[in-house]
Every structure is written in C-alpha cells, then in structure tokens.
C-alpha positions as CSV (number, residue, x, y, z in Angstrom):
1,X,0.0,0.0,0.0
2,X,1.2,3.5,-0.7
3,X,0.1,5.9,2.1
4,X,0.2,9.7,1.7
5,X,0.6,12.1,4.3
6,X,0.3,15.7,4.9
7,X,2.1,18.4,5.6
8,X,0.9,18.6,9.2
9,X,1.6,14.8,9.6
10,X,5.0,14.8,8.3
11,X,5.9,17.5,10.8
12,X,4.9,15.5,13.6
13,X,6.8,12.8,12.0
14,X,9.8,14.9,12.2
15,X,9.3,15.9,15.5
16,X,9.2,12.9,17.2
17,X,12.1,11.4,15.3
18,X,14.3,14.5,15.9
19,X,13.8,13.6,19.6
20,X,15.6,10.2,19.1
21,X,18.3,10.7,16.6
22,X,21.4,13.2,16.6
23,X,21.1,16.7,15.9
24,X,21.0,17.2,12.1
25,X,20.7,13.6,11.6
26,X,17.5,14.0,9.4
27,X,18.9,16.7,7.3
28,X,22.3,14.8,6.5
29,X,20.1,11.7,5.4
30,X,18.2,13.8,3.0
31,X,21.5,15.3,1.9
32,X,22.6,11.7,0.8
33,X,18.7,10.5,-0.5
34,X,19.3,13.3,-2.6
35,X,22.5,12.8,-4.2
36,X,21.9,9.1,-5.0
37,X,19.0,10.3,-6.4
38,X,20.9,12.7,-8.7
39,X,23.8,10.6,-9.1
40,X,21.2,8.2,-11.1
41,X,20.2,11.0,-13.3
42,X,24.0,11.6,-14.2
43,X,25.9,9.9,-17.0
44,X,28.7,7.5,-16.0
45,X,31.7,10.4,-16.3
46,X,30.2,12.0,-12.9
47,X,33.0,14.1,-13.8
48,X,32.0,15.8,-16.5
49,X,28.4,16.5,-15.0
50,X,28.0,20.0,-14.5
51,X,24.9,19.9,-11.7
52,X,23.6,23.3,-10.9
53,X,21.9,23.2,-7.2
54,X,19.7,25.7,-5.9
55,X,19.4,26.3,-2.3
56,X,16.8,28.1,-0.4
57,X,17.1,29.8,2.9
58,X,15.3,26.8,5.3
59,X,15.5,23.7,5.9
60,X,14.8,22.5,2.1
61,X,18.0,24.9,1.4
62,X,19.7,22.7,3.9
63,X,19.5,19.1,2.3
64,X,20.6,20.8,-1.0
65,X,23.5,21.8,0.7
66,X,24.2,18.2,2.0
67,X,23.5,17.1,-1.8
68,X,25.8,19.5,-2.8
69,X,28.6,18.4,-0.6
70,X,28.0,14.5,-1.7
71,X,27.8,14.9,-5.4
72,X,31.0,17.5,-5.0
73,X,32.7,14.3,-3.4
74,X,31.6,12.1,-6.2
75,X,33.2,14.6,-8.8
76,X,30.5,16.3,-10.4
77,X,31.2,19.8,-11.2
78,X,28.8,21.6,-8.7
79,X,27.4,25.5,-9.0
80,X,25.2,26.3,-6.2
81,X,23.2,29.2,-5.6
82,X,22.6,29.9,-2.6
83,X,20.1,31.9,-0.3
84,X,20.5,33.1,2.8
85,X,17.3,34.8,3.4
86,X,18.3,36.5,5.9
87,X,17.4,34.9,9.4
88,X,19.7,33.2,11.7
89,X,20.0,29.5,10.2
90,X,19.6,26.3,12.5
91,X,22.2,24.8,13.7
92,X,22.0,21.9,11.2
93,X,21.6,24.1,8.1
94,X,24.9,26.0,9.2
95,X,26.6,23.2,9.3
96,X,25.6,21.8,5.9
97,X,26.3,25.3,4.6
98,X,29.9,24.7,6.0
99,X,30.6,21.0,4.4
100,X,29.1,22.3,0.7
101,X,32.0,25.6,1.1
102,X,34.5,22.8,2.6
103,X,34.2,20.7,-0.8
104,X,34.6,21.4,-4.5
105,X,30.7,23.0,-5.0
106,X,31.5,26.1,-6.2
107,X,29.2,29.4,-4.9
108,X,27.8,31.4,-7.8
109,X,25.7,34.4,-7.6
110,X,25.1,33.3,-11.3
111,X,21.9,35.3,-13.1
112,X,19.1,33.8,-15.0
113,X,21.3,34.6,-18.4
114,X,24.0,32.5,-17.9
115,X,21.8,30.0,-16.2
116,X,19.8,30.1,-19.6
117,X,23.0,29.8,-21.3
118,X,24.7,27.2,-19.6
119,X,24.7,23.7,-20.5
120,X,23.2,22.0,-17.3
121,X,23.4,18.3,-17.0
122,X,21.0,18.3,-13.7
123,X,19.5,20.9,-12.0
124,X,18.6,20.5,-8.3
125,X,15.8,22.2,-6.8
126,X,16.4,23.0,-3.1
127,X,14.7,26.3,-3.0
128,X,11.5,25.6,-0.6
129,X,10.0,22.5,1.0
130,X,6.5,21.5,2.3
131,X,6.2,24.9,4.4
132,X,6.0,27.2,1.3
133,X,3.0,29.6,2.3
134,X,3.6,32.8,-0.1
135,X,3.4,32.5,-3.9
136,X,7.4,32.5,-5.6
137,X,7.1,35.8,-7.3
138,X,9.5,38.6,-8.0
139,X,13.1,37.5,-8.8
140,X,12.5,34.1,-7.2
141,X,9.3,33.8,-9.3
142,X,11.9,34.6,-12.7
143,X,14.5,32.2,-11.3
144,X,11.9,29.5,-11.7
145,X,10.8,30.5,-14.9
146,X,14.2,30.2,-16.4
147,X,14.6,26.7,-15.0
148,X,11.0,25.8,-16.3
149,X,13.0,26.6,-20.0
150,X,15.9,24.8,-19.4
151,X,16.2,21.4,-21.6
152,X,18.1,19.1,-19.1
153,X,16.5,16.9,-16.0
154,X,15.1,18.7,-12.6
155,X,15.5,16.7,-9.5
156,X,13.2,18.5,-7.1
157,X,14.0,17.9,-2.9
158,X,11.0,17.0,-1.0
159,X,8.7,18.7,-3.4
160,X,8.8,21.1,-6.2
161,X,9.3,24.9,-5.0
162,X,6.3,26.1,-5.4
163,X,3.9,23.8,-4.9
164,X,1.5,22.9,-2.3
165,X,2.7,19.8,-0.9
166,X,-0.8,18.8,0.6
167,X,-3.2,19.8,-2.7
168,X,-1.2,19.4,-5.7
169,X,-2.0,23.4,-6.4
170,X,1.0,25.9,-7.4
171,X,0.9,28.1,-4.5
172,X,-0.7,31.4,-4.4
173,X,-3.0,33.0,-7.8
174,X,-0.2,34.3,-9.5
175,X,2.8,31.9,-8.0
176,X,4.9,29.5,-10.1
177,X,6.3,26.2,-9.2
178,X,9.7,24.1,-10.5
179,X,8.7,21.9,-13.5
180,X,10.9,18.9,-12.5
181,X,11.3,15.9,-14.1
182,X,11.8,13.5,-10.6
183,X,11.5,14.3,-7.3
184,X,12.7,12.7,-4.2
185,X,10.3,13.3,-1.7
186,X,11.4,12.3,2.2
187,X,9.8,10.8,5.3
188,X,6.4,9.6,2.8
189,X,4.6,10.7,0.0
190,X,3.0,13.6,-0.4
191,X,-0.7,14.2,-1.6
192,X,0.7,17.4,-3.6
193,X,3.0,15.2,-6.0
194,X,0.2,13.2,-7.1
195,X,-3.4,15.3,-8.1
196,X,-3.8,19.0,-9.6
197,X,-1.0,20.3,-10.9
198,X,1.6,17.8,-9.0
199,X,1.4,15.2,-12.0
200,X,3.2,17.8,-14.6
201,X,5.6,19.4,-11.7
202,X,6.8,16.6,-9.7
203,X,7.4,14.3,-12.6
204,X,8.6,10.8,-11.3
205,X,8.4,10.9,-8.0
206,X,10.5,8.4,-5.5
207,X,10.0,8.4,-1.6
208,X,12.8,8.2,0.9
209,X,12.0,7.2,4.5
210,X,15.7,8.6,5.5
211,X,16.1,5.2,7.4
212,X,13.1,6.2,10.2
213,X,11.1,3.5,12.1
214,X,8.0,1.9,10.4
215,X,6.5,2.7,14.1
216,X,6.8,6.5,13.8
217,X,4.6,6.5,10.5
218,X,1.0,6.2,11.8
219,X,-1.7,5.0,9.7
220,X,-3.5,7.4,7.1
221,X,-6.7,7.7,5.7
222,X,-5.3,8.8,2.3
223,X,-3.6,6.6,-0.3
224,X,-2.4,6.1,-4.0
225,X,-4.2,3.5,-5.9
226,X,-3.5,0.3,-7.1
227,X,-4.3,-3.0,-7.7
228,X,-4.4,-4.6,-4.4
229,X,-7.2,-2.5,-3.0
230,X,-9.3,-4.2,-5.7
231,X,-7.9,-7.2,-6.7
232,X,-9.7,-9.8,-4.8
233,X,-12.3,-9.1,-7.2
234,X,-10.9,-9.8,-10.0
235,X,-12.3,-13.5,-10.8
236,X,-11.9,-15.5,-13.4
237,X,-14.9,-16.5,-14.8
238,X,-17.0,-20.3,-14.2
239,X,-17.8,-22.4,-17.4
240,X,-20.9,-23.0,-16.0
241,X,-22.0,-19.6,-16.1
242,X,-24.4,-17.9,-18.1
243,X,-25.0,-13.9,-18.8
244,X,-27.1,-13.7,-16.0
245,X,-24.8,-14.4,-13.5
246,X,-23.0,-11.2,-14.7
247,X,-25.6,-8.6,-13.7
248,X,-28.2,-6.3,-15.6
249,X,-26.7,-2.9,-16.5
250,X,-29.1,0.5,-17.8
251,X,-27.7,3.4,-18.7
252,X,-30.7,6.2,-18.8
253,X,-29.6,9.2,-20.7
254,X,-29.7,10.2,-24.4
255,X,-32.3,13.0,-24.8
256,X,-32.8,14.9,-28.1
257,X,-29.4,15.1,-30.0
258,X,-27.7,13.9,-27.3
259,X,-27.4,9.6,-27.5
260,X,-23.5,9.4,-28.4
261,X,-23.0,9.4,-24.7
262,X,-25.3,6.8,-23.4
263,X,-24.4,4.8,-26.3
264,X,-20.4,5.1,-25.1
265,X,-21.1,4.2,-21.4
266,X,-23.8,1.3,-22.6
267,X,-20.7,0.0,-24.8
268,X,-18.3,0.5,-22.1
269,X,-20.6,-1.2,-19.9
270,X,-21.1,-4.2,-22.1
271,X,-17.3,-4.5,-22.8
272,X,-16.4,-4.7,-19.4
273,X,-18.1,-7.7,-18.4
274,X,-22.2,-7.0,-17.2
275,X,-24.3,-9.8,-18.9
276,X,-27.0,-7.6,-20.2
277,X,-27.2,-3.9,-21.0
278,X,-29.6,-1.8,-21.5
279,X,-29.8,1.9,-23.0
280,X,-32.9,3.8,-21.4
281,X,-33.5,6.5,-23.6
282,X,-35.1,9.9,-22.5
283,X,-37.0,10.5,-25.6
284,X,-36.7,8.5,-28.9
285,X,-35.2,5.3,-28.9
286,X,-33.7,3.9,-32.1
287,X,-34.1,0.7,-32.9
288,X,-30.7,-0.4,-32.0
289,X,-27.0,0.5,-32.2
290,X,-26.0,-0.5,-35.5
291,X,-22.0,-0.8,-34.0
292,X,-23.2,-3.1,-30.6
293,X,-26.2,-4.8,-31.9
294,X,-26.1,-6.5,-28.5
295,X,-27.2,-3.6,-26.5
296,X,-31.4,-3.5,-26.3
297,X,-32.9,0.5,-26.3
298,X,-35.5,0.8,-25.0
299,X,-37.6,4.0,-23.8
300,X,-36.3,5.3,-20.2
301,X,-40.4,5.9,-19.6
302,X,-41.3,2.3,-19.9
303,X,-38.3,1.1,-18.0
304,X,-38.5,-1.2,-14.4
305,X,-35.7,0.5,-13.0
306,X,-35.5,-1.9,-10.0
307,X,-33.8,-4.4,-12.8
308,X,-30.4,-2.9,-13.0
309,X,-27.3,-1.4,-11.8
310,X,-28.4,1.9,-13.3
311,X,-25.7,5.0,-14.9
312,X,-27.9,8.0,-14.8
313,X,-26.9,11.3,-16.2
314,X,-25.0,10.5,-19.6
315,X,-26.7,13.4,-22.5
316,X,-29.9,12.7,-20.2
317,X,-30.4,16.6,-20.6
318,X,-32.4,18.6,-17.9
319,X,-35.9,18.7,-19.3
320,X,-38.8,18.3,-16.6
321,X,-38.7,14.8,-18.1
322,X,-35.2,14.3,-17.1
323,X,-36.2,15.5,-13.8
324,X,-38.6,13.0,-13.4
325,X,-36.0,9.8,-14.3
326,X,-33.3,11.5,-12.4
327,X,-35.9,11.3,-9.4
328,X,-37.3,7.7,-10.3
329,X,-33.5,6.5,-10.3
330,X,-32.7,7.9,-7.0
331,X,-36.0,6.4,-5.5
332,X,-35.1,3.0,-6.5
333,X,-33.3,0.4,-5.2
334,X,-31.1,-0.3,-7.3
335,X,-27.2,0.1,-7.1
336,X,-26.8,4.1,-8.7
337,X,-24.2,5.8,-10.4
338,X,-25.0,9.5,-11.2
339,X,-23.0,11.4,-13.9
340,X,-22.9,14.3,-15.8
341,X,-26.4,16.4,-16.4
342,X,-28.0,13.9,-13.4
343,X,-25.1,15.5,-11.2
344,X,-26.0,19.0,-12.2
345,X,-29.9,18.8,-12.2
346,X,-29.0,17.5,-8.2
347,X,-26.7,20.5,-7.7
348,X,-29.9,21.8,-8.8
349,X,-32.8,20.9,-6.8
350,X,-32.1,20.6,-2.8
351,X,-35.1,17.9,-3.1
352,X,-33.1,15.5,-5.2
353,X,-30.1,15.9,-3.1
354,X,-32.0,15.4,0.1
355,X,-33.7,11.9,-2.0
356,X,-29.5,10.8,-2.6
357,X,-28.0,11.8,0.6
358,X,-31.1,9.1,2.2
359,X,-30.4,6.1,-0.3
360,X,-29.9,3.0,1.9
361,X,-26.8,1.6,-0.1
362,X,-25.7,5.0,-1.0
363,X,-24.5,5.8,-4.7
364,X,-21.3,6.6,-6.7
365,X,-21.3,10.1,-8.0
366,X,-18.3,10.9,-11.0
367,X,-18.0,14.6,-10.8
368,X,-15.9,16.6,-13.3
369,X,-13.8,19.8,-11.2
370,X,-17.1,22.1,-12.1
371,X,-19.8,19.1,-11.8
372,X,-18.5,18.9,-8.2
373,X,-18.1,22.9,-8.2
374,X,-22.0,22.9,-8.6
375,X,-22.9,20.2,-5.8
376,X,-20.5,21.8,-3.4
377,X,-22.0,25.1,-4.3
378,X,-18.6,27.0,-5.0
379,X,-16.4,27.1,-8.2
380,X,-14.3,25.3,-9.8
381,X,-11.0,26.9,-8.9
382,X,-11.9,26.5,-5.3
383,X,-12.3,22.5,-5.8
384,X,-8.7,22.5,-7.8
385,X,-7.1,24.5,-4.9
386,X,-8.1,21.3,-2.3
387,X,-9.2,18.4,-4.3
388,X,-9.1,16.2,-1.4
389,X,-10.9,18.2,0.7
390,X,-14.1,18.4,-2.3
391,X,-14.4,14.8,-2.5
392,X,-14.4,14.2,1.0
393,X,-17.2,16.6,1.5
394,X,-19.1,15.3,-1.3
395,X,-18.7,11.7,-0.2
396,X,-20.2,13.0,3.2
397,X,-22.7,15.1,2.2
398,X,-24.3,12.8,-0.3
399,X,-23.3,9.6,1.7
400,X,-21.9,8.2,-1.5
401,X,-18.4,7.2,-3.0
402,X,-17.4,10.0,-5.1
403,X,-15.0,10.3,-8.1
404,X,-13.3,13.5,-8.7
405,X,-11.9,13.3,-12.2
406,X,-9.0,14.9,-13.4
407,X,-5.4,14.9,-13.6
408,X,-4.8,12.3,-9.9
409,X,-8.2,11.8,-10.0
410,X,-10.1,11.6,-6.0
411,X,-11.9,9.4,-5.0
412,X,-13.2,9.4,-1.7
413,X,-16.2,7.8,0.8
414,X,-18.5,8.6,3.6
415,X,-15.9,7.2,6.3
416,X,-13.2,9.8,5.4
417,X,-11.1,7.5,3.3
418,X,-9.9,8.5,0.1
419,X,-7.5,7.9,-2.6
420,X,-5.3,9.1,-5.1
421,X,-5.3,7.4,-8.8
422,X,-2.1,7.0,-10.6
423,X,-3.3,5.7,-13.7
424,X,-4.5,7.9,-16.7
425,X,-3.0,11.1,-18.7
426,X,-3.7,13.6,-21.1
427,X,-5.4,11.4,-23.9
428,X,-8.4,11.0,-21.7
429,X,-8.8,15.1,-22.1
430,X,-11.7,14.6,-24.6
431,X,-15.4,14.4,-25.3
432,X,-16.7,10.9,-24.2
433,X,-14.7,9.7,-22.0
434,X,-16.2,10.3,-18.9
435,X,-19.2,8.3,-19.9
436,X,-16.6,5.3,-20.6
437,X,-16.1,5.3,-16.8
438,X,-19.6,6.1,-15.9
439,X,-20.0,2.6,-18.1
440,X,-17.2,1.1,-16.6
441,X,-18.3,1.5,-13.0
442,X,-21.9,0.7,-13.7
443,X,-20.3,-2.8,-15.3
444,X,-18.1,-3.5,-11.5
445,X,-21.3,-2.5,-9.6
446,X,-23.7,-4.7,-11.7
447,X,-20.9,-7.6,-11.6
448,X,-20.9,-7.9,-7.9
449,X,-18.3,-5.7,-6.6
450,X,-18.9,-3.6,-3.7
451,X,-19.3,0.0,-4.2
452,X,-15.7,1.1,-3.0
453,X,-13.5,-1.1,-5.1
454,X,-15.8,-0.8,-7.8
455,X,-14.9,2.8,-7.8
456,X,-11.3,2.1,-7.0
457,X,-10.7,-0.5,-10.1
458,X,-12.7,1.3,-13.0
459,X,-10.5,4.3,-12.2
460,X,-7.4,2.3,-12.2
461,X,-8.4,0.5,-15.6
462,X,-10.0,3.2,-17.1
463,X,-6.6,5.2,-16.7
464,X,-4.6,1.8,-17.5
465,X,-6.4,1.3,-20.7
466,X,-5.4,4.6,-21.7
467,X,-1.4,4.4,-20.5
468,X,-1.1,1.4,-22.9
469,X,-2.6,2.7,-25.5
470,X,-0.4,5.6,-25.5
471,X,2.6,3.5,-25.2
472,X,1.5,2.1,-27.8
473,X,1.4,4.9,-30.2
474,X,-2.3,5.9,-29.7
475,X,-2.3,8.9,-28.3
476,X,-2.2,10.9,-26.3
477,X,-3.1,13.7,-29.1
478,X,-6.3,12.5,-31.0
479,X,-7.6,9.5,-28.8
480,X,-10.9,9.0,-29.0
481,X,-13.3,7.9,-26.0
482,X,-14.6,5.0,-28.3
483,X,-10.7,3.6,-29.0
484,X,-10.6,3.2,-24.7
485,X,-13.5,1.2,-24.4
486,X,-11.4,-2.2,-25.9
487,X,-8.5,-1.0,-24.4
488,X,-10.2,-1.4,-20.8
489,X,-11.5,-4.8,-22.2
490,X,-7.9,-6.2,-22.6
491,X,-6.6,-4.2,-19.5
492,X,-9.2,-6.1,-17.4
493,X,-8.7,-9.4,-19.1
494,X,-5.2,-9.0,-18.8
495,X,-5.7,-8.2,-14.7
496,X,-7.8,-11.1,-14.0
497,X,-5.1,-13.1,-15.7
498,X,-2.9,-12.3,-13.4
499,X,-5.0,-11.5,-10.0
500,X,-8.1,-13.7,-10.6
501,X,-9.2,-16.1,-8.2
C-alpha cells in the first residue's frame, strides 16, 4: 500500500524522530537521498556533470546543501546558488552550509542569463520545502521561470518549490512552481505530488523514508491506488456460467441530440463484463446500435428500473422529463451511479439531493472539477485548490463514493477514506470519455463488486487502458473515447489473468 501524508503529519513525524536521533541527523540523510538520487540521473563520467543546485534559505536549502557536498565528493562539477534569506539559520543548516563551502561546489551568484546559457546536466531544486506559504514571485518567481525553460532533468528535494505539498495546487494566484522531471520526496509521500498540478511538476516521484522507524509513521486515511485494493475481485470466470450471472446494466440518458454518450457508457458497460445492457433512452429510442447490436434501447419511460445497476446522467439533458428519471432513479433500489447532467440537475434541486443523501446503499457520483463545483456550491478553482478536501465533502454530504476526475483523479467515501489514482494522462482530455467510466463503474457494480472497489478498479483501468494505448502509439493527441473502451477490455482481461481467483 502506498500511504500519503500531509504536511501537518509529516511535521509530527519529524518531531518525534528529531527527539531520538542526533542533531541534524534527518537533514544529512536527506542530503545523501538526494544525491543518490541525482547521481542516477547523471551519465557515468560523474565528472564531466556539470549539476547546478539551488538552495533556499530553510531547511529545504539545507539538504541541498548536503547534496551538494555529496555529489561534489563524487566529482560532479557543482554550481550552487545559494540563499541566505536573511534569518539566523539552524544549527543543522549552518553546518551543511559549512561541508558544501568545505568541498569542491562552487558558490555562484550566477543570473538567469547565464543559467539560460549554460549547458546543465541536472539541476537540483532545493529552494523551498513543504512549508512554502507565499506564492514564488518577483526575482525568485523569474528564477523558476528560467529553470522551467531549461532542456536538461530537474530533481526537485522533498517537493517542487512552489507547490503545495498537501493539494497538488501551485501556490498562491499568480505563483509559479519548478517543472521537474523526478522528485525525491522524504519521510512519505506527499498528496501534492500526485493530483492537480503535481502530476506535470513533480514528474517521477521516488520516496525516501531517511532510514526512520515503520513505528513513527501512523496510519493514514489517504492513499495512492493500485491493484491490491481491488484485486480480490478480479475472478476468473466459471464455465458454467451464463449472462445472468453477470448482472443487468441500464444506462438512462440520451435525450434529443444527445445519444453518443449513453451509447459510449452502454458499450463500455457491455465490454467490461455486465451480462446484459440496457440503453434507457429519454426520448426517442432507435431501434438499435447498429456498431453493438447487442445492446437493447429501450424508452427510459417504460423502463423497471429496479432491474439494473443503473448509470444516470449520460446526454440525459435537464428537461422536466429528465427530472422525473433523475428522481425515479434515486428512489429505487437499485445500485446508482449518477453522472454528468443527473449531477447537475441535483446540484440543482435541494429535493433530489435530500432523496440521494437518504439512499440506503448510497450511490457513486463521478464529478468533473465544475460538476462537483456545482454540488458543493462553490467554483471550480476552489475545488482544484483542495481536491481532497471536495471529495471528501461530497462523499459526506451525499453519503456516496465519489470520483473527482482529473489529472490524480479523487476518489473518496462517507468514512473519510480517500485515494489518489495513478493511472490515466492527457489522452483521456476529450469528449466521451467520462461516460466510458460512468459505463465502466456501472459494469463492476452490476458484476458484484462492492461500491468502494468498484470505484477504485474502474479508475485504475480506465486510466490503464489509456497508459497502454499511449505506449503504444495511440495517443495521447487524438484519442478518441470509443478507442478506450477495448483498451479497458484487454486491461481487465489481462488483470484477472494475473490477479483472478
């Protein structure tokens, strides 16, 4: 399992293993975390590396000092530039500050021009840590700018100056942050790195405990994904099986001009395993898609909805009709995921959210940023700047388990709990493939799988299916929502291949 902590937790972390090791002890093990961490980025003539190292005026500043002094020792050719900022330094940072002037580093007051024109091997960024609180602006804000152009590999200490270590946001409205390619983040893993903007700044990130006692980690309530939250429901399937034994599925959706998107999460549905599936159109039903002949429209009017796992929302629009489905579905008791215009007629009507919060078995809700903007009643910026924080709240208010999509995409339930996907990047930034997952999660749900790990594994394949296509060659520029959809059907395959029971 991969636990994240915050900001708040890693201090206490710090605290009470500062108590039992020698002064400075923490700081000289990040010092050496970070220069086997840069030596790996560095060609085998550590000689001719020329490494420039920034370092800030706290603590942060201080490991990149005790980097400095290591990779010096290893023979890199070392530039640092260094901060004082002013205040009296800790005892520990002083005396980093003294080994990186006793070895070979070499202290520049070097400007952003001949930082531009230099030919960097590695840059390390040791300007601020996890207690950044004002935006990098000013001269600082144009020192980060010019390493954001440079062309060689950033190794960011801790976290990326700049950004928020607990939300993944670049601090402040107008702040920038250090586009790194790897960081080495110490003590655990940090929320930040992972959602928002910490996927394009943080780059590969790789943790370093710096050697402290499994005991003085406690246990979190936050986590990245991965396969073994979910995996004991991967199953391979019986012989003596038949499509009933893989659930009902009915996607309700599709008003006027508007059934590409039903029709996506149906397929996705049917792709992924559920034995039957159903489209439940809002208003005209055709007579059948001509691409999945095996899907059965029907009219969403005429519909038992107590005979499916139902996805609600997809193109369903927000006519009084609508309304009306949107409010049969939550009155049911069936297994519910609500998406797109069903999240925003709920945002809408204090009576349907009252109907979703009180569902017995609860629901799954799969939010875009301004979706959940509109439940929550604020805007979208102010869900990006905590997107923790949002799907916790949703997942209270509403008593469901709640998906907030996007770069690290949230997903969190009633309990508190909540966790971080890894999967997934840019080629999913296009029409349609939100309904895949809609589809996707109905499929889990309808199949058997509880509501939490259902969430947990379509994210986590839905993302998958779209990291191998990529790798692949598809994508990520061009993909289309309907190329996924077989994607997730191998991904899953492939899964239950290797995790099945």
């Amino acid at each position: 399992m991969n636990p994240l902590y915050t900001v708040d937790e890693i201090r206490a972390i710090e605290h009470a293993a500062a108590a039992r090791l020698p002064a400075g002890a923490l700081m000289q093990r990040a010092g050496q975390a970070g220069a086997n961490a840069a030596l790996d980025l560095l060609p085998y003539t550590t000689a001719q590396a020329k490494v420039l190292l920034l370092a800030g005026p706290g603590n942060n500043g201080g490991d990149a000092l005790e980097t400095a002094a290591h990779l010096a020792h290893a023979g890199a050719q070392v530039t640092v530039l260094y901060f004082d900022g002013g205040d009296a330094p800790s005892a520990e940072r002083s005396a980093a500050l003294q080994r990186a002037r006793n070895s070979d580093a070499r202290f520049d007051a070097i400007g952003n021009d001949a930082i531009a024109a230099a030919d960097w091997t590695l840059v390390v960024d040791g300007l601020f840590g996890i207690g950044l609180r004002r935006p990098l602006a000013g001269a600082m804000g144009a020192l980060v700018e010019t390493i954001n152009r440079l062309r060689c590999p950033v190794l960011a200490l801790d976290v990326p100056s700049g950004l928020d270590a607990d939300t993944g946001a670049i601090v402040g409205p107008d702040g920038v942050a250090v586009r790194a390619t790897h960081t080495i983040t110490f003590i655990g893993d940090k929320p930040g790195l992972h959602t928002c903007e910490g996927r394009d700044h943080a780059g590969l990130v790789d943790v370093s405990r710096l050697e402290l006692d499994a005991a003085l980690l406690p246990a979190t309530r936050l986590h990245l994904n991965d396969a073994p939250f979910f995996a004991r429901h991967l199953r391979g399937r019986r012989h003596n099986s038949n499509k009933g034994s893989y659930g009902n599925v009915a996607v309700i959706g599709g008003a006027h001009g508007m059934s590409g998107a039903p029709i996506l999460a149906a397929r996705s549905a049917l792709t992924s395993g559920a034995g039957r599936v159903f489209v439940a159109f809002a208003q005209e039903a055709p007579a059948y898609d001509p691409t999945h002949p095996e899907l059965m429209c029907r009219l969403a009017a005429d519909f038992d909805l107590e005979s499916a796992t139902l996805v609600v929302g997809p193109g369903l629009g927000n006519a009084r009709a609508a309304q009306e489905l949107l409010l049969r579905a939550i009155s049911s008791g069936s297994a519910l995921v609500a998406d797109a215009d069903a999240l925003n007629m709920i945002a809408a009507d204090p009576a349907l959210q009252q109907a979703l919060a009180a569902r017995a078995g609860g629901s799954m809700l799969t939010p875009h940023p301004l979706e959940a903007a509109r439940l929550l009643g604020v805007t979208a910026a102010a869900v990006q700047a905590d997107r923790v924080k949002a799907a916790r709240e949703l997942a209270r208010r509403f008593n469901a388990t709640v998906l907030v999509k996007g770069s690290g995409t949230v997903i969190a339930r009633a309990s508190g709990d909540a966790v971080i996907n890894t999967t997934g990047n840019a080629a999913l930034a296009t029409a349609g493939t939100g309904d895949v997952l809609a589809g996707l999660c109905g499929s889990l749900l309808a199949q058997g799988w509880p509501q939490w790990e259902a969430a947990l594994g379509a994210v986590w394949l839905h993302g998958m299916a779209a990291d191998v296509l990529v790798t692949e060659g598809t994508g990520p520029i061009g993909l289309t929502a309907s190329e996924l959809i077989p994607a997730i059907r191998t991904a899953l395959n492939r899964m239950v291949q290797y995790h099945g029971h």
